[in-house]
N, C-alpha and C positions, 0 to 999 in steps of 0.2 A: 250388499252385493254378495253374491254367493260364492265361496270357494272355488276357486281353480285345481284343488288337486283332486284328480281322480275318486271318484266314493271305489271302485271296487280294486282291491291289494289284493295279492294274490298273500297265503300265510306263510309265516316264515316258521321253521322247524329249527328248534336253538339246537342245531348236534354239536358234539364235540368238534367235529371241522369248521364250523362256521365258529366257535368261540374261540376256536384258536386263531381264525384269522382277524376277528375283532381287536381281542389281547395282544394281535402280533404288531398291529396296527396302532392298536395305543402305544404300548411301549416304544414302536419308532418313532412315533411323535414326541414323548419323552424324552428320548435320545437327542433328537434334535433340538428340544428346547434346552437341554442342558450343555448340549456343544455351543450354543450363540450364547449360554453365561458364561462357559471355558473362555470365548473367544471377549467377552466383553472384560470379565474376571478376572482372568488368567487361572491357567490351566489346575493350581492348585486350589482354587475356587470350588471347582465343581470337575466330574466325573459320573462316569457309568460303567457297570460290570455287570456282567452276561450271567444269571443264576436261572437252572431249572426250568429253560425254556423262555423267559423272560430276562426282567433288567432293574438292574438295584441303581438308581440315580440319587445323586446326591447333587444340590447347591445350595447350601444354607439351609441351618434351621427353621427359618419363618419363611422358606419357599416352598410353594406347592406343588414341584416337580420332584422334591426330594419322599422316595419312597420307589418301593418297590411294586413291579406291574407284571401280570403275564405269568407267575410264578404256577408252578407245574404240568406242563403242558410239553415238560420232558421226563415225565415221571417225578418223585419226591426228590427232592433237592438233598445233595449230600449237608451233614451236617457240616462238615469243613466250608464249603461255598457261603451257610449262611455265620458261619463264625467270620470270615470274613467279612462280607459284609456290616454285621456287626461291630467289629472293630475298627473298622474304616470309618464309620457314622460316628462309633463312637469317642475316636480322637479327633470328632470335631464338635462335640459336644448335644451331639444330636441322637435321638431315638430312632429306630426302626420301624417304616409304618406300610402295610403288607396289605393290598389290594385285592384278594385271593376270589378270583371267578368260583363261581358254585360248580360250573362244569372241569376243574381241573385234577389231578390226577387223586386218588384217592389216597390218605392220608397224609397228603398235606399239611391238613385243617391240623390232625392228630399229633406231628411233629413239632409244629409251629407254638399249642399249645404248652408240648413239651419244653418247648423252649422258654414259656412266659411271656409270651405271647397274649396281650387281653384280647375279646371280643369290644371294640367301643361302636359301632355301627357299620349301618349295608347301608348302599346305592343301587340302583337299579340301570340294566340295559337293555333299552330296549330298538326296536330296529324295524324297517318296513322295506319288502321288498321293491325295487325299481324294475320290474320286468314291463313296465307300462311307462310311454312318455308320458312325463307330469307338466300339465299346460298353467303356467303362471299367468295371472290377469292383472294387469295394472289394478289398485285403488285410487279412488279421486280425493280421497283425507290421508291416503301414507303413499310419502313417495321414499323407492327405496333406490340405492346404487351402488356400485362396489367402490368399495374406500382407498382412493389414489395412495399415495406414498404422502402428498402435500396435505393430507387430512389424517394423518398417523396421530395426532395427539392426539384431537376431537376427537375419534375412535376410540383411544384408550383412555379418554377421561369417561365417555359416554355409561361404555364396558365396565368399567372400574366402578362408577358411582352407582351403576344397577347393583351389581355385587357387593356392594357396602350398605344395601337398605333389602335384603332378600324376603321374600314373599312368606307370611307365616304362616301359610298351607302346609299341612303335611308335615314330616318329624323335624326337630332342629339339625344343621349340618353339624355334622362330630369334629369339623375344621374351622379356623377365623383366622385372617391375617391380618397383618398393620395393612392398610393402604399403601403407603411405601412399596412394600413386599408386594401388593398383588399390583402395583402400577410395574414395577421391573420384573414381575412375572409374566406379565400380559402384555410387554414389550419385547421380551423375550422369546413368546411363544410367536412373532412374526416370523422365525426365524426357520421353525417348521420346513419341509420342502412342502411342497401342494397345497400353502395355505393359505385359502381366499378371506378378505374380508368384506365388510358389509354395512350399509348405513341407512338408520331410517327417519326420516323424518316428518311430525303429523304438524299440518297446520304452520310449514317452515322451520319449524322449530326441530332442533334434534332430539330423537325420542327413545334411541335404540340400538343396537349396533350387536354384531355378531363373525362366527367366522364359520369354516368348513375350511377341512384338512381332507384333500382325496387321496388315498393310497393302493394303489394295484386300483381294485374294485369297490373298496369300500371306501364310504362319503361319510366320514367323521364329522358330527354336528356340535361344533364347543366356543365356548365364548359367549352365550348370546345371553344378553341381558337389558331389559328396557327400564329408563327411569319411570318412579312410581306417580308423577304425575300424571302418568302416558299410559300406567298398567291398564288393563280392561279394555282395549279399546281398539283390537284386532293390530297393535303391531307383530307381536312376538307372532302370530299364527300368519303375516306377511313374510316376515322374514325365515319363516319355516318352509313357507313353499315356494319361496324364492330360490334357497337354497336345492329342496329337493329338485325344482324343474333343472339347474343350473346340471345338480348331481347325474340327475337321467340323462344327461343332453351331455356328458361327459363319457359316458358310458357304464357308469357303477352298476351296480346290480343291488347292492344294500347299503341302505340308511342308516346309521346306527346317532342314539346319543343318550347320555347320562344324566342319570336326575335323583336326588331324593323320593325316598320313598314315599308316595299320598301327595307330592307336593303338586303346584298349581302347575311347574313345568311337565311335569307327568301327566296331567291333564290333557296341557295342551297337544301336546307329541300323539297321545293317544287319540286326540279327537280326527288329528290328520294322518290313521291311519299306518301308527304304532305300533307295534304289539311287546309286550314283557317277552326278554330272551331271558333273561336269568342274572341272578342278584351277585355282587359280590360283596363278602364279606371285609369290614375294615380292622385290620387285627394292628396292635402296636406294642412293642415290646420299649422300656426306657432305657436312656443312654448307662 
């Protein structure tokens, strides 16, 4: 059966206003996912502080909400802001790990190095405009639905166990967590405001699951991961255009989602009409 989503997008043009509303977008999602470990945690757990236009989050060493998102996009960051920062990571025995958009202000990169700061790897964003309703078609081998409250484990087991077998397309991730860590990270991030999730399943069987975060206008696309029995086999590109139809029919205007560089996910996103907005660089300085 043939794709439901539209073949013609209109292109998107990565300017500094559109990157800043992507970056402002993430970091609120961050935000949130660290206030629901404050609240699970308790407050000396986990925390966020407001640096250079973005957000330095911290919960735990082995979480992957801890680091910093959005950074320059209020000019270079005094160096007092990231000394703080700094020190706040570092009396909990954690490193400093800096997300820096390619579009943000200029010498950033240059400061950050100064500081020792390594280059350890980029991620890519890319985004597809919704100026066009996007018509979802049922498949008769994947059915998919949004994941009640009473199917919250299934979800994050589904989630989880894609993420601990990842696709060896494209360069290795410059990140790994214990399972533990990304099952209470991925239980955490329900806590998002705007965050829908998502369930697939081929031949009855669970095969995949996913979410979207809507914020203002933009349709944050995270979480999605299918187990590797199931790879190949048009979930992951179901559940993409699930997501987009759901996105247009909300009123966003842009798609955005993250991916390794060359990887199979980059593939897929760009077959339905993706395009590369611009890399950011993953910089880490140690505790």
């Amino acid at each position: 059966m043939q794709s439901g989503v539209l073949q013609t997008v209109e292109m998107l043009f990565a300017s500094t206003e559109l990157a800043r509303r992507i970056e402002a977008a993430e970091g609120a999602m961050i935000e949130d996912c660290t206030a629901a470990i404050a609240r699970r945690a308790g407050k000396d757990s986990a925390f966020s502080l407001a640096i250079g236009g973005g957000v330095a989050a911290f919960s735990g060493k082995d979480s992957p909400f801890t680091k910093v998102v959005g950074l320059g996009f209020e000019g270079v960051p005094a160096s007092s802001a990231l000394e703080r920062v700094e020190a706040e990571f570092g009396k909990r025995g954690a490193g400093v790990q800096v997300e820096l958009c390619a579009l943000a202000e200029a010498g950033t990169a240059e400061m950050l190095a100064r500081r020792g700061y390594v280059l350890v790897g980029f991620e890519n964003v890319l985004g597809r405009a919704l100026d066009e309703p996007v018509v979802w078609r049922e498949r008769a081998e994947i059915a998919l639905e949004r994941c009640a409250d009473g199917e919250l484990e299934a979800w994050i087991d589904v989630v989880v166990s894609a993420f601990a077998v990842p696709d060896a397309q494209g360069v290795a991730s410059h990140e790994s967590f214990p399972r533990a860590a990304l099952e209470r990270s991925v239980r955490d991030m329900t806590g998002a405001r705007g965050l829908q999730r998502y369930l697939a399943r081929r031949g009855g069987a669970l095969a995949g699951g996913a979410s979207m975060r809507i914020a203002g206008r933009v349709a944050q696309l995270c979480g999605a991961g299918t187990l590797p029995e199931h790879r190949r086999c048009g979930v992951q590109g179901a559940l993409l255009e699930r997501r987009l139809a759901d996105a247009a029919r909300a009123g966003c205007d842009v798609a955005v989602v993250t991916t390794l560089p060359g990887s199979k996910s980059q593939e897929n996103v760009q077959k339905h009409g993706f395009e590369l907005l611009y890399a950011r660089a993953i910089l880490r300085r140690s505790a």
